[in-house]
DSSP file (Angstrom, degrees, kcal/mol; ACC not computed):
  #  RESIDUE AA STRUCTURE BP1 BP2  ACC     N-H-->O    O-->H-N    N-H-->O    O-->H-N    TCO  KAPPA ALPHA  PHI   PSI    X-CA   Y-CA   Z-CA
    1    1 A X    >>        0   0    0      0, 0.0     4,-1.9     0, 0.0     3,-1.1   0.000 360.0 360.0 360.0 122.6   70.8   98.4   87.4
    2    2 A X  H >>  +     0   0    0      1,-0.3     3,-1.0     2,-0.2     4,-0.7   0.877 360.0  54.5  -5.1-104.6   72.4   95.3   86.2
    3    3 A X  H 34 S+     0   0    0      1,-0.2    -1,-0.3     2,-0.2     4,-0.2   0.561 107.6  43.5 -39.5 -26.7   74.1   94.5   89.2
    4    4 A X  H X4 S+     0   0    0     -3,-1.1     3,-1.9     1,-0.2    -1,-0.2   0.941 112.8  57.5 -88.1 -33.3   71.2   94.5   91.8
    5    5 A X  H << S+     0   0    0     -4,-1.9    -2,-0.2    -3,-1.0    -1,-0.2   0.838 107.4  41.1 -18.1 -56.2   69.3   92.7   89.4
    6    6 A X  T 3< S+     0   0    0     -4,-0.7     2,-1.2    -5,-0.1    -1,-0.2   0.390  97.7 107.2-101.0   9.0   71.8   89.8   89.2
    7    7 A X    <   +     0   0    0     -3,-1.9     2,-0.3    -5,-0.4    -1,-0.1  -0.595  47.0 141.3 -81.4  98.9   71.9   90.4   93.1
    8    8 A X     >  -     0   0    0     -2,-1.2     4,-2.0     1,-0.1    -2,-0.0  -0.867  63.8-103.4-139.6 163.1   70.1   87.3   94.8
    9    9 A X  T  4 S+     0   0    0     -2,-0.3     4,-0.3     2,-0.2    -1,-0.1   0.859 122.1  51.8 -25.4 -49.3   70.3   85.0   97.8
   10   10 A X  T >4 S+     0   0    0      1,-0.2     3,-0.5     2,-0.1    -1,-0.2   0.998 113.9  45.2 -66.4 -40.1   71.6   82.2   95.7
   11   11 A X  T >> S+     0   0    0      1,-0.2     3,-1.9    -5,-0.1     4,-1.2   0.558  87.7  89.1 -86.0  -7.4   74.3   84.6   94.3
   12   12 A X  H 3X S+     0   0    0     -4,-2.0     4,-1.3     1,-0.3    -1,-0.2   0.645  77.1  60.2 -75.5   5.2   75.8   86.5   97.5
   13   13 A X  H <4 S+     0   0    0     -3,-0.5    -1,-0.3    -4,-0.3    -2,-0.1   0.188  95.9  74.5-107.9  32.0   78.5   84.4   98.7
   14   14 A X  H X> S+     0   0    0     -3,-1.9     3,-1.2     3,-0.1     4,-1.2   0.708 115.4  31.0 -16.7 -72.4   79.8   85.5   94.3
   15   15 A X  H >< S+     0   0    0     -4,-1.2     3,-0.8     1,-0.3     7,-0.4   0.974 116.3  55.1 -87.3 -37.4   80.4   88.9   96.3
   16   16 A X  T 3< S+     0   0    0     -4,-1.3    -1,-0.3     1,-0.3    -3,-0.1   0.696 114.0  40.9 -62.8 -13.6   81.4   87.7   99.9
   17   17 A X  T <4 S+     0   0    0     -3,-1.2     2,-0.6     3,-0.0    -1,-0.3   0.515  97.7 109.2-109.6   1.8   84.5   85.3   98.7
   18   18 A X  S XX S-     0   0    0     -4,-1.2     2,-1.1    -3,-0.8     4,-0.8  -0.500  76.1-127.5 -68.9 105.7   85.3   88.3   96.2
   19   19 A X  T 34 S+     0   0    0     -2,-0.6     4,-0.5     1,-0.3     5,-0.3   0.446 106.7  57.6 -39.1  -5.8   88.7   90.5   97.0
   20   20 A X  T 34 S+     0   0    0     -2,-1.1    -1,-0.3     3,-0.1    -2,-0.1  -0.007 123.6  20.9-113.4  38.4   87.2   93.7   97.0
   21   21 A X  T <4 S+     0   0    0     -3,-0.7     4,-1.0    -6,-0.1    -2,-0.2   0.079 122.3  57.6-150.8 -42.4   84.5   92.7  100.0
   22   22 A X  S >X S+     0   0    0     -4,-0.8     3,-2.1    -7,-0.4     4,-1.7   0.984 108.1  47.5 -52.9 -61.0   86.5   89.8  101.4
   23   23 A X  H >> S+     0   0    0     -4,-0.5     3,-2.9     1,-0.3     4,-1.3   0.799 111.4  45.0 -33.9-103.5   90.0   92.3  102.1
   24   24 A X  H 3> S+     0   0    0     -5,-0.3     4,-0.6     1,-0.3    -1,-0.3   0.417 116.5  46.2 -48.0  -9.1   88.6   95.1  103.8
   25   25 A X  H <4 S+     0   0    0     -3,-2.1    36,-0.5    -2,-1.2    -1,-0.3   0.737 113.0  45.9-104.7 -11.2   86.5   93.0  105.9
   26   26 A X  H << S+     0   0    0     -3,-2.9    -2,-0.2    -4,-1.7    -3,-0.2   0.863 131.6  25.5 -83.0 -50.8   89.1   90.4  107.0
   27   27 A X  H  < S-     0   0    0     -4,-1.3    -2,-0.1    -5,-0.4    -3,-0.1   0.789  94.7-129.2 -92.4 -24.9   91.6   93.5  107.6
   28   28 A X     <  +     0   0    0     -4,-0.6    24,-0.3    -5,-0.3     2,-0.3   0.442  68.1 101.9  82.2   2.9   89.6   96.5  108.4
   29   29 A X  S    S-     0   0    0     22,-0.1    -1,-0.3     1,-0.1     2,-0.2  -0.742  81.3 -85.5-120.2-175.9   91.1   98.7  106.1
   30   30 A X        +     0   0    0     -2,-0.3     2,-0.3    21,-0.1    21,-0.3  -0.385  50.9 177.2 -57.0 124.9   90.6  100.5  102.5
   31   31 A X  E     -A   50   0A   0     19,-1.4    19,-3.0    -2,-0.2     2,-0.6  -0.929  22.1-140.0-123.8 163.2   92.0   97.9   99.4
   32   32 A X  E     -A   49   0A   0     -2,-0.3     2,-0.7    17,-0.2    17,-0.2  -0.938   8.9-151.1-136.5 115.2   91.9   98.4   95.7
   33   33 A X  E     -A   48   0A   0     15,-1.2    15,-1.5    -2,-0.6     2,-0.3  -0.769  36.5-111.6 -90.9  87.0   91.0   95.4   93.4
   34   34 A X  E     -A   47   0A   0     -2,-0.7    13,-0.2     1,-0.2    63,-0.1  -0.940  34.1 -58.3 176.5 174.2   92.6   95.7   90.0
   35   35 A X  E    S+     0   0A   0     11,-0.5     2,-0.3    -2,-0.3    -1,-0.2   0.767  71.9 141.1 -58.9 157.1   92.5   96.0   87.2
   36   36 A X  E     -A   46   0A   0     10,-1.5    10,-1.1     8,-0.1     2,-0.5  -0.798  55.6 -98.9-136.9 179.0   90.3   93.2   86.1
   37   37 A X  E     -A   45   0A   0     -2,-0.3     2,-1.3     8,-0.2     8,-0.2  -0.971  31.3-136.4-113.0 125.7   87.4   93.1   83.3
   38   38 A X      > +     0   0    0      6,-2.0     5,-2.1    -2,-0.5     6,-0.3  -0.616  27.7 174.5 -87.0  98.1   83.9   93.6   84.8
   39   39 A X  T   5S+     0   0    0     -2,-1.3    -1,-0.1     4,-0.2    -2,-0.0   0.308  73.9  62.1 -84.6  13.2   82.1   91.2   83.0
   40   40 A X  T   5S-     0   0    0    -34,-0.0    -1,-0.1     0, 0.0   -38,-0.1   0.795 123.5  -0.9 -85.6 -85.7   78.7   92.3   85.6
   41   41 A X  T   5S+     0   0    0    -39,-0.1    -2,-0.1     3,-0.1   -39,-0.0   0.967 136.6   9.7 -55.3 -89.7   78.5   95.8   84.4
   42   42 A X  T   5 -     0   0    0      2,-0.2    -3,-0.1     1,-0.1     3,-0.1   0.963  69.1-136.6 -94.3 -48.7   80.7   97.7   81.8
   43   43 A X      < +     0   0    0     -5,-2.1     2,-0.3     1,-0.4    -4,-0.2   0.623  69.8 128.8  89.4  23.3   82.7   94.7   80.3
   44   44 A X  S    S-     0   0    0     -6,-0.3    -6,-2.0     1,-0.0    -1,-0.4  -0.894  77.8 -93.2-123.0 160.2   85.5   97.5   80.8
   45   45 A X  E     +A   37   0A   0     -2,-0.3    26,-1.2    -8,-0.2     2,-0.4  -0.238  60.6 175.0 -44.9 114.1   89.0   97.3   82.5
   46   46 A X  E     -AB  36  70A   0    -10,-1.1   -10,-1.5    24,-0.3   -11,-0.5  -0.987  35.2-149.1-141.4 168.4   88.1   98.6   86.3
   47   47 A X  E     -AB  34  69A   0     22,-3.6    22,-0.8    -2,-0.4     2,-0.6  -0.978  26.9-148.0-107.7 128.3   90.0   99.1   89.9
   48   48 A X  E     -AB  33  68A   0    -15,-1.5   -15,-1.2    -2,-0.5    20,-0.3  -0.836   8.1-150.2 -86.8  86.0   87.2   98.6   92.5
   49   49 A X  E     -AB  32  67A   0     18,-1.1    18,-3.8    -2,-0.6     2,-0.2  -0.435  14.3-167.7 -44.1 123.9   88.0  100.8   95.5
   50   50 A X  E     -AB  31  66A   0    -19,-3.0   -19,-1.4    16,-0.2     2,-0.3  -0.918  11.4-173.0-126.8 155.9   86.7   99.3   98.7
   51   51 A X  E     - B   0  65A   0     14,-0.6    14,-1.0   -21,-0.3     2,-0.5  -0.954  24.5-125.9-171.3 121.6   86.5  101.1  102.2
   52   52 A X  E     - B   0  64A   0    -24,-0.3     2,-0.6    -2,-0.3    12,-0.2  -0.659  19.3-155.0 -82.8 158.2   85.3   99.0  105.7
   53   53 A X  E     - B   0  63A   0     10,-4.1     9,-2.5    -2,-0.5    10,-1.1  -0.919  11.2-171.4-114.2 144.6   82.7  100.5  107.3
   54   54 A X        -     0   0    0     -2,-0.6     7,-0.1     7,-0.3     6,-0.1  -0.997  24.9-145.0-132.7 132.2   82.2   99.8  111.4
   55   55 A X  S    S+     0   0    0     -2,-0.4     2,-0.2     5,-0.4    -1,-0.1   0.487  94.3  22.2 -73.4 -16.7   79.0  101.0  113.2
   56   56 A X  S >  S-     0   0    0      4,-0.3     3,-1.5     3,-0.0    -1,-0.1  -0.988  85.2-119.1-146.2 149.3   81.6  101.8  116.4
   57   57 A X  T 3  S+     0   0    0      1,-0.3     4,-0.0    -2,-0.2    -3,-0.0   0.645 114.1  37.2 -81.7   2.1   85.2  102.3  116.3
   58   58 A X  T 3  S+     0   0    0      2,-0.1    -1,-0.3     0, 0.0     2,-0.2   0.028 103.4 103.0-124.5  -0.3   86.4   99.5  118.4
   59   59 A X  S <  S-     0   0    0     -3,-1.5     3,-0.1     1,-0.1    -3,-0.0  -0.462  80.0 -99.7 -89.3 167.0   83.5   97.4  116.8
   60   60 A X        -     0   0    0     -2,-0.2    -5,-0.4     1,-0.1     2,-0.3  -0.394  63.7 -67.9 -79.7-176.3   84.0   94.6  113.8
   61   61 A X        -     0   0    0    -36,-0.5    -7,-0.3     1,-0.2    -1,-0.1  -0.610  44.6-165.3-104.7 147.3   83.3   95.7  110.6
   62   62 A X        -     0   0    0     -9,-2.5     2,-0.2    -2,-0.3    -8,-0.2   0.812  69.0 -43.6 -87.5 -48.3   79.3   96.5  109.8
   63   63 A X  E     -B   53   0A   0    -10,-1.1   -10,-4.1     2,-0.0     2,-0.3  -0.917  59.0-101.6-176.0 178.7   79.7   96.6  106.2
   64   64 A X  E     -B   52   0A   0    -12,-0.2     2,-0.4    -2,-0.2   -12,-0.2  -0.982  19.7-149.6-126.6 158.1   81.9   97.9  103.1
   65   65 A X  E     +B   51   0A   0    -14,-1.0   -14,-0.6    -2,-0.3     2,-0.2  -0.994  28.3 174.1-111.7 130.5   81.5  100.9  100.7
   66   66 A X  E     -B   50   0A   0     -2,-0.4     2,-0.4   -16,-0.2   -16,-0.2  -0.655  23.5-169.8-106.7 146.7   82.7  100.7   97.4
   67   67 A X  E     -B   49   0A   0    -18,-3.8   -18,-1.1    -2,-0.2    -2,-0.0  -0.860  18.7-131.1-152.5 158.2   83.2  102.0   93.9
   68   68 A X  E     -B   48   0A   0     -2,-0.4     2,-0.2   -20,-0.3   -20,-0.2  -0.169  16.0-174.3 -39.1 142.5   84.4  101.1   90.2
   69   69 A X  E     -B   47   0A   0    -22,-0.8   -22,-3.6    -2,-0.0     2,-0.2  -0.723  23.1-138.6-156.7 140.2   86.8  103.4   88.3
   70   70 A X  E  >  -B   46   0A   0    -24,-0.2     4,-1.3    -2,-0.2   -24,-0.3  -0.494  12.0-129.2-108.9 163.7   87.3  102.2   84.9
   71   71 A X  H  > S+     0   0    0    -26,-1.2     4,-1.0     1,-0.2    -1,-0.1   0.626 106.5  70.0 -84.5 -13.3   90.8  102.5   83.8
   72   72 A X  H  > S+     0   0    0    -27,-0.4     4,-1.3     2,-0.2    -1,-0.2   0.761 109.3  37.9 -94.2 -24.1   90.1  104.1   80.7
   73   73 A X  H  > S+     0   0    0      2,-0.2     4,-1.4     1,-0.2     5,-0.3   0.958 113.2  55.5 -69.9 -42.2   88.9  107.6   83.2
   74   74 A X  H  X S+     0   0    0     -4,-1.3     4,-1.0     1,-0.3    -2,-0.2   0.814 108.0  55.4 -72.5 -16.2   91.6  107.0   85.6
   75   75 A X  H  X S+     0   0    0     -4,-1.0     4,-1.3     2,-0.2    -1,-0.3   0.832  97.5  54.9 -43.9 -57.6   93.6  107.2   82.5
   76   76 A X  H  < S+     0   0    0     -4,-1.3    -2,-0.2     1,-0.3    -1,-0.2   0.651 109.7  47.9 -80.0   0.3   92.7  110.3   81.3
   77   77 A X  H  < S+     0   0    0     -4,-1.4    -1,-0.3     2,-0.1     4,-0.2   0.678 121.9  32.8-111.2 -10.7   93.7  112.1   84.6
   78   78 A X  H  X S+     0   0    0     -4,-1.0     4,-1.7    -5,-0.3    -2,-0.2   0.342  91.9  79.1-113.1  10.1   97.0  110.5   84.9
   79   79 A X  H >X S+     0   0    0     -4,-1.3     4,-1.3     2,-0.2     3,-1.1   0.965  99.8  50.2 -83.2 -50.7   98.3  109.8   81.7
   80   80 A X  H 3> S+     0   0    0     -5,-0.3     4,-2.3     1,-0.3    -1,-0.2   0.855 110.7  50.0 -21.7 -63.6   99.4  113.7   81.6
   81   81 A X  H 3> S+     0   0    0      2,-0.3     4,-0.8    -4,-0.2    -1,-0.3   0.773 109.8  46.5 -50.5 -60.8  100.8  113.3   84.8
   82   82 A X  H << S+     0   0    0     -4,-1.7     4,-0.4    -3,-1.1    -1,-0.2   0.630 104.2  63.1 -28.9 -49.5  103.1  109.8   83.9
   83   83 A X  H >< S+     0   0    0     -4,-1.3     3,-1.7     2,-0.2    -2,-0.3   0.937  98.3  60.4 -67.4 -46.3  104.4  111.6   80.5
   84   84 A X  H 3< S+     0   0    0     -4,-2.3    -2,-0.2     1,-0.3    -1,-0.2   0.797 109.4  42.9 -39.4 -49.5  106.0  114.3   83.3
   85   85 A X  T 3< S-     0   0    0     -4,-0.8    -1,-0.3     1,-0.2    -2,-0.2   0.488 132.6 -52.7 -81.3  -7.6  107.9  111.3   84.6
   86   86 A X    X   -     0   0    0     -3,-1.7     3,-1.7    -4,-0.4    -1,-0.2   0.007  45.4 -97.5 143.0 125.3  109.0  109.7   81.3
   87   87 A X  T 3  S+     0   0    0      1,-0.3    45,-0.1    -4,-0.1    -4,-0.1   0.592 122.6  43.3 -17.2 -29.1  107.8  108.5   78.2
   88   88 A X  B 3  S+c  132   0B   0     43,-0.8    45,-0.7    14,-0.2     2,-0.4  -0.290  77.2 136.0-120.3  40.0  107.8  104.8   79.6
   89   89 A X    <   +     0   0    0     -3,-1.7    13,-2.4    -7,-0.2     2,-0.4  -0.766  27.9 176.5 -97.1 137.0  106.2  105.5   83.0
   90   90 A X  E     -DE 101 130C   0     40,-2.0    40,-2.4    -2,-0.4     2,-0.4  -1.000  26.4-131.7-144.0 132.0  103.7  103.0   83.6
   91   91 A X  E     -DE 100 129C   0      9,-2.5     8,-0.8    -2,-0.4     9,-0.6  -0.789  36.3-174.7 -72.0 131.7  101.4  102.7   87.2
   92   92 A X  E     -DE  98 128C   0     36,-1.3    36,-1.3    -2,-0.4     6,-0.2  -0.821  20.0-125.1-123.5 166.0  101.4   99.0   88.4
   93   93 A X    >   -     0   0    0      4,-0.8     3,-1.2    -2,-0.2    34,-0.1  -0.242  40.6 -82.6-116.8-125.0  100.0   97.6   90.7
   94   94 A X  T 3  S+     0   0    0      1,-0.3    33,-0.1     2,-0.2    -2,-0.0   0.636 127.0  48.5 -90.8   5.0  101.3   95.5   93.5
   95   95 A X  T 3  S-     0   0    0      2,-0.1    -1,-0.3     0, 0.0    17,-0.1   0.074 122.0 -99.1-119.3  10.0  101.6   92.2   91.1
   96   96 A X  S <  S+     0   0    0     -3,-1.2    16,-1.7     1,-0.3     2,-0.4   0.904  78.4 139.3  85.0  30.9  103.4   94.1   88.2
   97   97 A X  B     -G  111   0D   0     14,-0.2    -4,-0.8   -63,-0.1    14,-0.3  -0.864  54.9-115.4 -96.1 153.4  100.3   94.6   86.0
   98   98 A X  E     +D   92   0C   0     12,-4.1    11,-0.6    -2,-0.4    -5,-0.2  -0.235  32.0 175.9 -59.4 162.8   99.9   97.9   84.3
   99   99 A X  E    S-     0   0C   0     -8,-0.8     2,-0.3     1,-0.7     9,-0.2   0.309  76.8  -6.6-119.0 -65.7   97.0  100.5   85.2
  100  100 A X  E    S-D   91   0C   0     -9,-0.6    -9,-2.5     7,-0.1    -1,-0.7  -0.926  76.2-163.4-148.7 146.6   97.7  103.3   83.2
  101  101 A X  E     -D   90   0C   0     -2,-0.3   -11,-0.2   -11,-0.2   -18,-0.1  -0.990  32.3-155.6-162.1 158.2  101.1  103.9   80.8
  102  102 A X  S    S+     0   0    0    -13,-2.4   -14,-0.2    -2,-0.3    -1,-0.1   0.917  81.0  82.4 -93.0 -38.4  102.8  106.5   79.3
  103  103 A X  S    S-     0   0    0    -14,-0.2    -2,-0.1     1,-0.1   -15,-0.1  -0.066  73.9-138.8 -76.1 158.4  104.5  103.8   76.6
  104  104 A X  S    S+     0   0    0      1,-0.1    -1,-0.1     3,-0.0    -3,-0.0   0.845 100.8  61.3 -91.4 -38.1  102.1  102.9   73.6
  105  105 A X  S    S+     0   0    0      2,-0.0     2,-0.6    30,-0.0    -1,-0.1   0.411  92.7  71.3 -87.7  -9.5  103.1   99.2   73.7
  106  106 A X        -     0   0    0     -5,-0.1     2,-0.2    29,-0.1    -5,-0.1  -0.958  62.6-177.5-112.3 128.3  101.7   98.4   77.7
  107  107 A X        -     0   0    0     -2,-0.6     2,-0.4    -7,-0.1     3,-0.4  -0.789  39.9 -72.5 -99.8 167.1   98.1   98.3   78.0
  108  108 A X  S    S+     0   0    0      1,-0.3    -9,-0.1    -2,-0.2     3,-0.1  -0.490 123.0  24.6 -79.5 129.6   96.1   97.9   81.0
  109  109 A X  S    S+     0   0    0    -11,-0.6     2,-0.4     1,-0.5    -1,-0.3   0.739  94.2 121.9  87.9  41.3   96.2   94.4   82.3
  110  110 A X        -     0   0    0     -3,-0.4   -12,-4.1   -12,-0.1    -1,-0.5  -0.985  62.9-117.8-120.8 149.7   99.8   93.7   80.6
  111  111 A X  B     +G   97   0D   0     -2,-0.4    25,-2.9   -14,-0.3   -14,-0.2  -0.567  38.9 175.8 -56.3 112.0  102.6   92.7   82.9
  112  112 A X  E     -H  135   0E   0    -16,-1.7     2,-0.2    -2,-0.4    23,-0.2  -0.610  17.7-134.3-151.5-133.5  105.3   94.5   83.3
  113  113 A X  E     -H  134   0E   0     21,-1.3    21,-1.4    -2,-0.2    19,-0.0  -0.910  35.0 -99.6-172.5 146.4  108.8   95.3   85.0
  114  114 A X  E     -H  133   0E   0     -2,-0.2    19,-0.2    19,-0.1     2,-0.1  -0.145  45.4-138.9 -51.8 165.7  110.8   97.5   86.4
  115  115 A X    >   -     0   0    0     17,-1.9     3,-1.4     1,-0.1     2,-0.9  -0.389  37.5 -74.6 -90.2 168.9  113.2   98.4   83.5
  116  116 A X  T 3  S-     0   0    0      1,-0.2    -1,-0.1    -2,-0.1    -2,-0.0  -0.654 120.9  -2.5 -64.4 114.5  117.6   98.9   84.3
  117  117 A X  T 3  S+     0   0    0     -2,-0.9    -1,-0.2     1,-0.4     2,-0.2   0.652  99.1 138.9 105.8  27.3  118.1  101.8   85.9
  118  118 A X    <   -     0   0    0     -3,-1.4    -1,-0.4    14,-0.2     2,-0.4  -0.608  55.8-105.5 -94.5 149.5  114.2  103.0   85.8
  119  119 A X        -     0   0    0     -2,-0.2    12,-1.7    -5,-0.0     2,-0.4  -0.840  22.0-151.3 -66.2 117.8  112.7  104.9   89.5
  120  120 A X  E     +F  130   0C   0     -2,-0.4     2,-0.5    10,-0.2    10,-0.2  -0.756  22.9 174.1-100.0 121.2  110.5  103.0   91.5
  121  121 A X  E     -F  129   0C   0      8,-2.2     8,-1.0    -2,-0.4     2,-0.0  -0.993  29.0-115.5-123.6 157.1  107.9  105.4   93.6
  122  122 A X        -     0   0    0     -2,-0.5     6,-0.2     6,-0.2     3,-0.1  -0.328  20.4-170.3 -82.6 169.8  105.2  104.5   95.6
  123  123 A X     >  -     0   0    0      1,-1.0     4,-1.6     4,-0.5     3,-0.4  -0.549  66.8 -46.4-161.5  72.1  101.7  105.2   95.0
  124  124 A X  T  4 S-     0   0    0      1,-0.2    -1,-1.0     2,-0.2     0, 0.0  -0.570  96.2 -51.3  93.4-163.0   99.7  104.2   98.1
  125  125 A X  T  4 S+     0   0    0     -2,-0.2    -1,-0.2     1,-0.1   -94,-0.0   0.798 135.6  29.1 -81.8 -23.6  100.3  101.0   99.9
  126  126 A X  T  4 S+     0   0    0     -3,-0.4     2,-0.2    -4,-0.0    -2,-0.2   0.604 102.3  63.1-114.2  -3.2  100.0   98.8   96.6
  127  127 A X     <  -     0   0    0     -4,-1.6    -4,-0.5   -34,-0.1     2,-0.3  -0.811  50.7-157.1-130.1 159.8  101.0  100.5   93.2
  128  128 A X  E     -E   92   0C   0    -36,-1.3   -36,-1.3    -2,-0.2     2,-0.6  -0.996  17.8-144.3-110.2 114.9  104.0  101.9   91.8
  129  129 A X  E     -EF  91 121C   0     -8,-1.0    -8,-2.2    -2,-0.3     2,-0.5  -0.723  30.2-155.5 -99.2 144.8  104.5  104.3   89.2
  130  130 A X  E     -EF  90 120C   0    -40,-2.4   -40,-2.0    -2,-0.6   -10,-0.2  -0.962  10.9-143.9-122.1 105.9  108.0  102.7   87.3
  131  131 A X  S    S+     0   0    0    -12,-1.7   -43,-0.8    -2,-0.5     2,-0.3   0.645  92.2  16.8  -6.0 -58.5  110.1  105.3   85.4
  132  132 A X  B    S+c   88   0B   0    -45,-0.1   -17,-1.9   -13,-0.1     2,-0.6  -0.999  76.2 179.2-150.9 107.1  111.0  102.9   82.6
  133  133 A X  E     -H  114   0E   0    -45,-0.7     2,-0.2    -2,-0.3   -19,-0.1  -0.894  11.3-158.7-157.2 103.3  108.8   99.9   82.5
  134  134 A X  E     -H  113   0E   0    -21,-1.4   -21,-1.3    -2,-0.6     2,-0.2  -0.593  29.8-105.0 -82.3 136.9  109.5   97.1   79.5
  135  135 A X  E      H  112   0E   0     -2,-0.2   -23,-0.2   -23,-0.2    -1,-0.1  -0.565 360.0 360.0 -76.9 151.2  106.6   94.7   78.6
  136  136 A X              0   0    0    -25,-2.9    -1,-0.2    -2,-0.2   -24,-0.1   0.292 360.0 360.0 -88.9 360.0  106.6   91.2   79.6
């Protein structure tokens, strides 16, 4: 595998100042890092889900477990789901970039905003599905 391959002494503090191992270990809880292009792997649009792990429950945290989900799967299970809510329903996340969108004109990794008079829901702690969601 690529990645333990390019995995060495010289190269770990690469993953240790990196948000999806830095977060969860500074905070102790689950974060999601995204969407980015993983130019390591796939060289595709992914969200890294990250998870701490603690060896005791009142102990710091031991380690993290992780994984990739490329946007183009998490796409195909939610775009159904997004056309339910409106032609222009687009998931962001907590910095206004797109994930997955119902509109033909937003791709993942465009900026975008809520639209007038579009529905904001929550989606977790960080993402938003937006109703009506205009490209920047």
């Amino acid at each position: 595998m690529d990645a333990l391959a390019n995995f060495s002494p010289n190269s770990i503090s690469r993953y240790v100042k990196s948000e999806w191992f830095r977060i969860p270990v500074e905070t102790g809880q689950a974060h999601v890092a995204g969407p980015y292009v993983d130019f390591l792997c796939t060289d595709e649009y992914v969200l890294t889900f990250t998870h701490p792990v603690f060896s005791r429950s009142e102990g710091p945290v031991a380690g993290i477990v992780g994984m990739d989900v490329t946007v183009q799967r998490l796409e195909r299970g939610a775009l159904t789901a997004l056309r339910r809510i409106g032609e222009r329903a687009t998931l962001v996340n907590a910095d206004g970039r797109a994930i997955v969108s119902a509109a033909p004109d937003i791709a993942a990794g465009d900026l975008a905003a809520a639209g007038e008079g579009c529905r904001v829901y929550s989606v977790g702690r960080k993402f938003r599905i937006w109703s009506g969601a205009p490209a920047i």
